[in-house]
PyMOL Python script that loads the backbone (N, CA, C, O; Angstrom):
from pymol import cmd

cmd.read_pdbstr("""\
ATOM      1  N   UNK A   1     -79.139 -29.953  19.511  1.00  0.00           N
ATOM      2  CA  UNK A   1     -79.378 -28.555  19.226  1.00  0.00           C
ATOM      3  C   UNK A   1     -78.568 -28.185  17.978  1.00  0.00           C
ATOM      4  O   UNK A   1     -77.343 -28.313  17.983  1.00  0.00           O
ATOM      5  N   UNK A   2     -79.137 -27.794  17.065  1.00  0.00           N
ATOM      6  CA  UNK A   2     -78.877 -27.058  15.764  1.00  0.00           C
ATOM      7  C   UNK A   2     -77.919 -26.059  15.706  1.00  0.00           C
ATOM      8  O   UNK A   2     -78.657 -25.074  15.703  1.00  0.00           O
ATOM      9  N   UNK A   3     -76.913 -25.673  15.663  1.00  0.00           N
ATOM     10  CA  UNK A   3     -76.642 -23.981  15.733  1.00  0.00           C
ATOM     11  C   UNK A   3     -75.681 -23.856  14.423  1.00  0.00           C
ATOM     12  O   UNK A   3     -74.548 -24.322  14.548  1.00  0.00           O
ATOM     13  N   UNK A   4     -75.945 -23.418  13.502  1.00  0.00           N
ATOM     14  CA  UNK A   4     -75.427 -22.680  12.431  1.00  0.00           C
ATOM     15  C   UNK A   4     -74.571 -21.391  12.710  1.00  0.00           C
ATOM     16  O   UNK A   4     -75.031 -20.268  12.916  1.00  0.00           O
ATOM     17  N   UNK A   5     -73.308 -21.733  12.682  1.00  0.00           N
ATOM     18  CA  UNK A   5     -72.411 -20.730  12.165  1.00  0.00           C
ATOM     19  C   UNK A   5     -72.315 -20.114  10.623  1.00  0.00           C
ATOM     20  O   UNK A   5     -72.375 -20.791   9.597  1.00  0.00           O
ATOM     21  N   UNK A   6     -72.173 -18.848  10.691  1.00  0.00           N
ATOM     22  CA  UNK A   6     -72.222 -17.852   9.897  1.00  0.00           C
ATOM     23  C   UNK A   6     -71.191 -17.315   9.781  1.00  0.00           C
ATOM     24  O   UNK A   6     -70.731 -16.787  10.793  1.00  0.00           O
ATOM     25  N   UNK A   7     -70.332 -17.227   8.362  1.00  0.00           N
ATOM     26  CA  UNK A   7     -68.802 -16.995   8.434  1.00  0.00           C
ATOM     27  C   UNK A   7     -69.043 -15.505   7.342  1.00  0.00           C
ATOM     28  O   UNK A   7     -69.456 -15.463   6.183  1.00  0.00           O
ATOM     29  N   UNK A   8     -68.718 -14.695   8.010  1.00  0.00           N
ATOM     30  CA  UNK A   8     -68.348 -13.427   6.915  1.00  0.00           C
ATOM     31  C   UNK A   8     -66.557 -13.552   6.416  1.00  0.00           C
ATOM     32  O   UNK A   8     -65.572 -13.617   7.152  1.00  0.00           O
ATOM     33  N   UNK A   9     -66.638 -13.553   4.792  1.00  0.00           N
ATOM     34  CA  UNK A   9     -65.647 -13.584   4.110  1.00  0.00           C
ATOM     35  C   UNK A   9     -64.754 -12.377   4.744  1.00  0.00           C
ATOM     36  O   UNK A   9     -63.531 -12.371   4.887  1.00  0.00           O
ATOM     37  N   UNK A  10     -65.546 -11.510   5.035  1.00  0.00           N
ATOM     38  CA  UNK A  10     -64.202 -10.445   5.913  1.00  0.00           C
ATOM     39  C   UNK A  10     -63.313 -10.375   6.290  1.00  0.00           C
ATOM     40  O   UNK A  10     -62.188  -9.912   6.106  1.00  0.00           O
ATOM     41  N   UNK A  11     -64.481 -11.460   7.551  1.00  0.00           N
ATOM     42  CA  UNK A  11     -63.206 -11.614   9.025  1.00  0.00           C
ATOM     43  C   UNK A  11     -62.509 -11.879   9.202  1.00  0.00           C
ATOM     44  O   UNK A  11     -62.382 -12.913   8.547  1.00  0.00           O
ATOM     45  N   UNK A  12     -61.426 -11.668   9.912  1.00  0.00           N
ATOM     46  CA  UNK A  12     -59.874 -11.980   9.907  1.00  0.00           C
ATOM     47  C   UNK A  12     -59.354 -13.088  11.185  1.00  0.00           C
ATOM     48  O   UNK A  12     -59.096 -12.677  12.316  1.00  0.00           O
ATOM     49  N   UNK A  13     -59.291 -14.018  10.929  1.00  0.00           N
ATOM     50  CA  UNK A  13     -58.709 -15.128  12.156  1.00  0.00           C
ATOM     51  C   UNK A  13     -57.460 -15.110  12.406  1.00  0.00           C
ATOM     52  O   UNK A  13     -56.562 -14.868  11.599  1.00  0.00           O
ATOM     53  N   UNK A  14     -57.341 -15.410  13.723  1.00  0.00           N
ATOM     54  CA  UNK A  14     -56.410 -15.616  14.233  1.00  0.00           C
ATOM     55  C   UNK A  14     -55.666 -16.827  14.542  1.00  0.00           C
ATOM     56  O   UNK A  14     -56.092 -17.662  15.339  1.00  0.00           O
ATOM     57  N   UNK A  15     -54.156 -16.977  13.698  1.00  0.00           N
ATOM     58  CA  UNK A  15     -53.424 -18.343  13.421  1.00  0.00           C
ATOM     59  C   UNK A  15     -52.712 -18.188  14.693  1.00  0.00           C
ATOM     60  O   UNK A  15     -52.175 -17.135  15.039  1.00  0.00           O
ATOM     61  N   UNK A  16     -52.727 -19.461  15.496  1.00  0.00           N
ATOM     62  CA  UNK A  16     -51.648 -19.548  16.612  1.00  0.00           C
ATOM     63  C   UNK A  16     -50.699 -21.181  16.104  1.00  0.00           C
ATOM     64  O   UNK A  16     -49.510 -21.274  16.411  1.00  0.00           O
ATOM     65  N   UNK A  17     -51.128 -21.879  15.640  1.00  0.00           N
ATOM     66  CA  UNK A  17     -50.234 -22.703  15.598  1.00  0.00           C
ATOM     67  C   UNK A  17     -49.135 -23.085  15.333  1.00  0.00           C
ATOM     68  O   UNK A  17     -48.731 -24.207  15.641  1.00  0.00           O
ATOM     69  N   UNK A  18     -48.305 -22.034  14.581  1.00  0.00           N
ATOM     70  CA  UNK A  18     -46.984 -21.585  14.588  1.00  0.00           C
ATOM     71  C   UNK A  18     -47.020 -20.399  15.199  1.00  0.00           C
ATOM     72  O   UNK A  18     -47.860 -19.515  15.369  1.00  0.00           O
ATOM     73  N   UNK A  19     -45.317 -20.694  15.643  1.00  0.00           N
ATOM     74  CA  UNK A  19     -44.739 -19.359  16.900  1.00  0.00           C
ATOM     75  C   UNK A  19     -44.758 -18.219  15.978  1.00  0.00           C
ATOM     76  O   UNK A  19     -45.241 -17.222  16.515  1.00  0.00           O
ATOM     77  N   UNK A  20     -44.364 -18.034  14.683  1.00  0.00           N
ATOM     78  CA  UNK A  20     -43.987 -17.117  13.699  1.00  0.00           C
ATOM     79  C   UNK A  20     -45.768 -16.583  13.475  1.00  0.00           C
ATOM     80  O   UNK A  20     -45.829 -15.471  12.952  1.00  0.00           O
ATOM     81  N   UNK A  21     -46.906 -17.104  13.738  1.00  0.00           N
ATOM     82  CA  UNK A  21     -48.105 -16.304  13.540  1.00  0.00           C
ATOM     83  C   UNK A  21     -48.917 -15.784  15.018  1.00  0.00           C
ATOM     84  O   UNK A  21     -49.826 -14.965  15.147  1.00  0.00           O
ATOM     85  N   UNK A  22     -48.167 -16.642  16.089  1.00  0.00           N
ATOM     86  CA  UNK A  22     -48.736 -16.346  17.736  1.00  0.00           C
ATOM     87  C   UNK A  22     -47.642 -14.976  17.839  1.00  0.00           C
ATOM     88  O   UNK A  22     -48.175 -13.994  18.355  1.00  0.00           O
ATOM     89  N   UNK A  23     -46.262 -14.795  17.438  1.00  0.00           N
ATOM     90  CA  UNK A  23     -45.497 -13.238  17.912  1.00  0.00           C
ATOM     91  C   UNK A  23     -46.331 -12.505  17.085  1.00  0.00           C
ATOM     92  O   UNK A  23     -46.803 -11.631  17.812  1.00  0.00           O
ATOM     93  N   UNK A  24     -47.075 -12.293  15.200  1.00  0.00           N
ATOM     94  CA  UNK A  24     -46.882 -11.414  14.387  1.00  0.00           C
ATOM     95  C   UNK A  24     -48.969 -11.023  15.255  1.00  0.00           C
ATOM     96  O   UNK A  24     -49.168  -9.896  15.707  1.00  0.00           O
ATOM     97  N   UNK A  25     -49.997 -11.957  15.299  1.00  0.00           N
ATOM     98  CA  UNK A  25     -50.837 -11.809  16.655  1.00  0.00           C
ATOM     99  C   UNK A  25     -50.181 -10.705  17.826  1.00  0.00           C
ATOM    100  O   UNK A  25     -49.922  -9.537  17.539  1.00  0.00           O
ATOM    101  N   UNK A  26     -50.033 -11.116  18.765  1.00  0.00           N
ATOM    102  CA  UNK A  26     -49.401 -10.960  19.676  1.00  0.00           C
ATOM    103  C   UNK A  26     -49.129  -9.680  19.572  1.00  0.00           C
ATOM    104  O   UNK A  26     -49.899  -8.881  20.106  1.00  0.00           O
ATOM    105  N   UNK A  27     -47.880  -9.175  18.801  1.00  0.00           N
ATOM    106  CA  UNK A  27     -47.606  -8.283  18.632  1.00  0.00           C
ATOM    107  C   UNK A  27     -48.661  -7.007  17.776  1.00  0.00           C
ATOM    108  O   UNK A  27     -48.606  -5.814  18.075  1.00  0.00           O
ATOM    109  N   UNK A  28     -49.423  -7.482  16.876  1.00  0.00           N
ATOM    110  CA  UNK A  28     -50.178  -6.372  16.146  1.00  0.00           C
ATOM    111  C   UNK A  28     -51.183  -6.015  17.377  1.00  0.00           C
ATOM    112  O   UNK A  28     -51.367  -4.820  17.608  1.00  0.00           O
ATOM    113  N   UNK A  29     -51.882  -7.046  18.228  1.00  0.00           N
ATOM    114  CA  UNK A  29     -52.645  -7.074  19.246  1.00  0.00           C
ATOM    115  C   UNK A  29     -52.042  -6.061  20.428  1.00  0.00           C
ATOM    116  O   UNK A  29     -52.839  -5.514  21.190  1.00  0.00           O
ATOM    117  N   UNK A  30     -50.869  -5.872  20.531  1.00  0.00           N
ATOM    118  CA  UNK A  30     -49.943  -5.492  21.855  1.00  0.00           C
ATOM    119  C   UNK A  30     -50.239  -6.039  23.262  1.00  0.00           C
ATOM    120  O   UNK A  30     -50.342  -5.460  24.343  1.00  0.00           O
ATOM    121  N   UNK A  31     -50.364  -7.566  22.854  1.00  0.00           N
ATOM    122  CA  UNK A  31     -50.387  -8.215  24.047  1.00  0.00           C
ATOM    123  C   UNK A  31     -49.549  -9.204  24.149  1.00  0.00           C
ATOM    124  O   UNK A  31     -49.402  -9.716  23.039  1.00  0.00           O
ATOM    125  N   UNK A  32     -48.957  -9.693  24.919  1.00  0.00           N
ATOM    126  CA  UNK A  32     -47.965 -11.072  25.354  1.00  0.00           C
ATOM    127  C   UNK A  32     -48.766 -12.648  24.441  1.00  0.00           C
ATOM    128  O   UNK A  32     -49.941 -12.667  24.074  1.00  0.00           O
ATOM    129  N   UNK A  33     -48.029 -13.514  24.299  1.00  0.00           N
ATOM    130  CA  UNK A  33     -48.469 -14.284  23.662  1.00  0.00           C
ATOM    131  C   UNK A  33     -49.439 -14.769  25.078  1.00  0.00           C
ATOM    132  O   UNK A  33     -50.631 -14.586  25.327  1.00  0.00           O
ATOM    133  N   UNK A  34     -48.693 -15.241  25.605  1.00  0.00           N
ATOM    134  CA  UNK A  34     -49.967 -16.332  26.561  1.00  0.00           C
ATOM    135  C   UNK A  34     -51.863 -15.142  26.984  1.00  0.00           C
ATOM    136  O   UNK A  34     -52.942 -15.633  27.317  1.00  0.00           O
ATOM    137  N   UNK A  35     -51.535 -13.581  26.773  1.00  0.00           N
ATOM    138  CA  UNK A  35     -52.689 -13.116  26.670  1.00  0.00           C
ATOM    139  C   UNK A  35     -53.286 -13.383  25.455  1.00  0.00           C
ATOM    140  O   UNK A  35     -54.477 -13.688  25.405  1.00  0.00           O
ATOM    141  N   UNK A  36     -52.598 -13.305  24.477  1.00  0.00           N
ATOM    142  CA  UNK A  36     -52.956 -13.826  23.394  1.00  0.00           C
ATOM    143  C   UNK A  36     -54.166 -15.254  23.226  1.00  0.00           C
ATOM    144  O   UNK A  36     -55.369 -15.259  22.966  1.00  0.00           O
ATOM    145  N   UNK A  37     -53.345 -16.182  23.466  1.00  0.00           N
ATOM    146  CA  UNK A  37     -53.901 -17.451  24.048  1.00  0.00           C
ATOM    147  C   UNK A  37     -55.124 -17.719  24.979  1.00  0.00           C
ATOM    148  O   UNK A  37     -56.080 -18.464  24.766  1.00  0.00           O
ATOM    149  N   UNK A  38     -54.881 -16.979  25.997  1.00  0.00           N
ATOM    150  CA  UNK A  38     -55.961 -16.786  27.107  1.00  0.00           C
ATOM    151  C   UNK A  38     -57.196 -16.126  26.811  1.00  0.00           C
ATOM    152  O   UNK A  38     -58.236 -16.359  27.427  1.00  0.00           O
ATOM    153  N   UNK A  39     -57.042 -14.908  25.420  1.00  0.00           N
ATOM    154  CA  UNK A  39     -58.164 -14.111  25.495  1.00  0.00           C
ATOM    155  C   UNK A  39     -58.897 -15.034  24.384  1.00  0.00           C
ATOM    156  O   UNK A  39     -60.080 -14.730  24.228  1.00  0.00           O
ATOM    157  N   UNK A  40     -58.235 -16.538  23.254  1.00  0.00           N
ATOM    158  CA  UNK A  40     -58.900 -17.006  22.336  1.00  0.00           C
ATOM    159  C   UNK A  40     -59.479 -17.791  23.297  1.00  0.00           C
ATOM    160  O   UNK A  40     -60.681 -17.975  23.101  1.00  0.00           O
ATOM    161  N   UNK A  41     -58.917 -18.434  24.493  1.00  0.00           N
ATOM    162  CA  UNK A  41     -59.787 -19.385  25.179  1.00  0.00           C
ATOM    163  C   UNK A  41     -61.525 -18.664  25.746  1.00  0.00           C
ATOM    164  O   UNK A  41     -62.637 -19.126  25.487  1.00  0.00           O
ATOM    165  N   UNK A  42     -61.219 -17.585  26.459  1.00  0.00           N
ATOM    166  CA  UNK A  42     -62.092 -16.935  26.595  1.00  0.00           C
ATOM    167  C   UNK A  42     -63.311 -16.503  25.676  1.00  0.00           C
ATOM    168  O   UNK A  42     -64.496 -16.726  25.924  1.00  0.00           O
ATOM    169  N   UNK A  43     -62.689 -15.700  24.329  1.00  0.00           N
ATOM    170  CA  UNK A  43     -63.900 -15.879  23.799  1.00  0.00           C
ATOM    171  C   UNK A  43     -64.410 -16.874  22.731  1.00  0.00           C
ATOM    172  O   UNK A  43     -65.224 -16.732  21.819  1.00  0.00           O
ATOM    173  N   UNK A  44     -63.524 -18.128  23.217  1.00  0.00           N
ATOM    174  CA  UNK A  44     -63.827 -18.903  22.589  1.00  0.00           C
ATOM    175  C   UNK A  44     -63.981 -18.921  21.101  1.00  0.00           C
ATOM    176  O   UNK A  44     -64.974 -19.435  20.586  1.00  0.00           O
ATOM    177  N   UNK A  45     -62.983 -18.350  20.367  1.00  0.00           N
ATOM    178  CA  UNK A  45     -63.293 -17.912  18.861  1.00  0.00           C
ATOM    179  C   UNK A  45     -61.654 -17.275  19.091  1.00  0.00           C
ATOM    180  O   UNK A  45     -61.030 -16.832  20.055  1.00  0.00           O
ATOM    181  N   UNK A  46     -61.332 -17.533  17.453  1.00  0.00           N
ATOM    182  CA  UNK A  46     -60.131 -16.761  16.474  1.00  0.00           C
ATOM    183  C   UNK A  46     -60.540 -15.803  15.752  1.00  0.00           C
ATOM    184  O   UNK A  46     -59.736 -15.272  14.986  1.00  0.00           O
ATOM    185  N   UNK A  47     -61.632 -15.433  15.805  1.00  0.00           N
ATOM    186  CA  UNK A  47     -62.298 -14.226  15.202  1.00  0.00           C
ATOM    187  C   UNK A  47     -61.345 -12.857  15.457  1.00  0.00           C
ATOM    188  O   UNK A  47     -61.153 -12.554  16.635  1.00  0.00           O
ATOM    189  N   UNK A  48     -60.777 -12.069  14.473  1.00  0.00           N
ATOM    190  CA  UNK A  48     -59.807 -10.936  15.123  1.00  0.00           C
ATOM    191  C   UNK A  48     -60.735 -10.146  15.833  1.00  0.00           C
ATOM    192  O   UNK A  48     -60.239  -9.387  16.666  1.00  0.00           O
ATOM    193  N   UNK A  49     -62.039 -10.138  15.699  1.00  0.00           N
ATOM    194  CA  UNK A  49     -63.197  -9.000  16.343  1.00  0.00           C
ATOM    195  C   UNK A  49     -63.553  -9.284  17.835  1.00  0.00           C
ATOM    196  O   UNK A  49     -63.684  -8.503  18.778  1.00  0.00           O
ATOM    197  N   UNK A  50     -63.640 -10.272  17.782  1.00  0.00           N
ATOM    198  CA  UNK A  50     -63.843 -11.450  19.152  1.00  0.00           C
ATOM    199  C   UNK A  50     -63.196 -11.439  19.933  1.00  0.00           C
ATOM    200  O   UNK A  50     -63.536 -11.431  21.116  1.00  0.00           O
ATOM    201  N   UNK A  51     -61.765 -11.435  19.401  1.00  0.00           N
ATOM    202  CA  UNK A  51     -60.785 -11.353  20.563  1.00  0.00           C
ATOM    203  C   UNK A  51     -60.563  -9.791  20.775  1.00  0.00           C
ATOM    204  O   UNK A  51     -60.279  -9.353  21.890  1.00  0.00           O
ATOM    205  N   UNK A  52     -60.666  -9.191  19.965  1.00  0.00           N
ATOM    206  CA  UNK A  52     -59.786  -7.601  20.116  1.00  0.00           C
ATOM    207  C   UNK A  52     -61.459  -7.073  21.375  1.00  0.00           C
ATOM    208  O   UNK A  52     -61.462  -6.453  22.439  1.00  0.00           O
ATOM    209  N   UNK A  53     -62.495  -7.621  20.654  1.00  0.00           N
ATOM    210  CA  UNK A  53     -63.620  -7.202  21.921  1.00  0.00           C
ATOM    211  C   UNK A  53     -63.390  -7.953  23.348  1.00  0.00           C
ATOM    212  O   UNK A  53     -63.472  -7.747  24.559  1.00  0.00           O
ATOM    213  N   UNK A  54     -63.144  -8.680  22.663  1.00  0.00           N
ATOM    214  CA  UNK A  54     -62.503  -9.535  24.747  1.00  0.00           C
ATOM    215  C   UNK A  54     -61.489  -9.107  25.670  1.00  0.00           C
ATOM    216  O   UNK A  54     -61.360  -9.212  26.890  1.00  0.00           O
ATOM    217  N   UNK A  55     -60.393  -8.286  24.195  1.00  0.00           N
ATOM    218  CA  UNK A  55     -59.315  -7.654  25.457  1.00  0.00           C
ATOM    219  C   UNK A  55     -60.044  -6.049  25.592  1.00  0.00           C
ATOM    220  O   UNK A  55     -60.070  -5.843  26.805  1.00  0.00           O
ATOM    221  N   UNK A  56     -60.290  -5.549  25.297  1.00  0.00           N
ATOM    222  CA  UNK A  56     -60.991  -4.259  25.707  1.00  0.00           C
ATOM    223  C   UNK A  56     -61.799  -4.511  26.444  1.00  0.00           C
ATOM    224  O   UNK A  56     -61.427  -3.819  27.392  1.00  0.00           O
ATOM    225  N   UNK A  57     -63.102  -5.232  26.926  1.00  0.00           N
ATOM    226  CA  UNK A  57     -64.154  -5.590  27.676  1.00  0.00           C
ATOM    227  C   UNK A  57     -62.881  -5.746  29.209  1.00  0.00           C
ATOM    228  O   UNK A  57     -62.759  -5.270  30.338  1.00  0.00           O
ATOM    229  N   UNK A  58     -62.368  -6.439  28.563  1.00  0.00           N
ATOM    230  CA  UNK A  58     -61.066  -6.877  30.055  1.00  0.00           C
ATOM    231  C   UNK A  58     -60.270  -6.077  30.558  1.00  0.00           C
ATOM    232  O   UNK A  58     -59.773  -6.176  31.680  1.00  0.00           O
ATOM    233  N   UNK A  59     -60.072  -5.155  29.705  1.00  0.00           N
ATOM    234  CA  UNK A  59     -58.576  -3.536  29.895  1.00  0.00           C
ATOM    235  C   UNK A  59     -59.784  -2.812  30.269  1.00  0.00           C
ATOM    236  O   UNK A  59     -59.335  -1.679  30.442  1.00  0.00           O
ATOM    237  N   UNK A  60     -61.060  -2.752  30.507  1.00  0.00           N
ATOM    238  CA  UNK A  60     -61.605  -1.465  31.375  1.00  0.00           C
ATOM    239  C   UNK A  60     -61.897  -1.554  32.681  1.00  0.00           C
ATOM    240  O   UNK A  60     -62.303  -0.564  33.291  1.00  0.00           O
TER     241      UNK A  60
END
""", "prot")
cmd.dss("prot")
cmd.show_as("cartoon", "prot")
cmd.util.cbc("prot")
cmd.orient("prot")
């Protein structure tokens, strides 16, 4: 199966692989790191849109 991803120059990702970009995440997000973590597993994407829609879908 084919599936083409489509990257808008916009979007803003999310770096976890240093601790110094999972707190400055984390913190702009106002969530704990391991929510942090948990909500990229979930929506499966570092997309800042992706995740910030995954913790709101989840906080209601």
């Amino acid at each position: 199966m084919n599936q083409q991803i489509i990257l808008d120059p916009r979007d803003e990702f999310i770096g976890i692989a240093e601790e110094q970009d999972r707190n400055y995440w984390a913190e702009r997000l106002g969530v704990s790191i391991e929510t942090l973590k948990s909500a990229i597993r979930a929506s499966k994407s570092t997309a800042l849109e992706s995740v910030k829609n995954y913790l709101a879908q989840k906080n209601k």
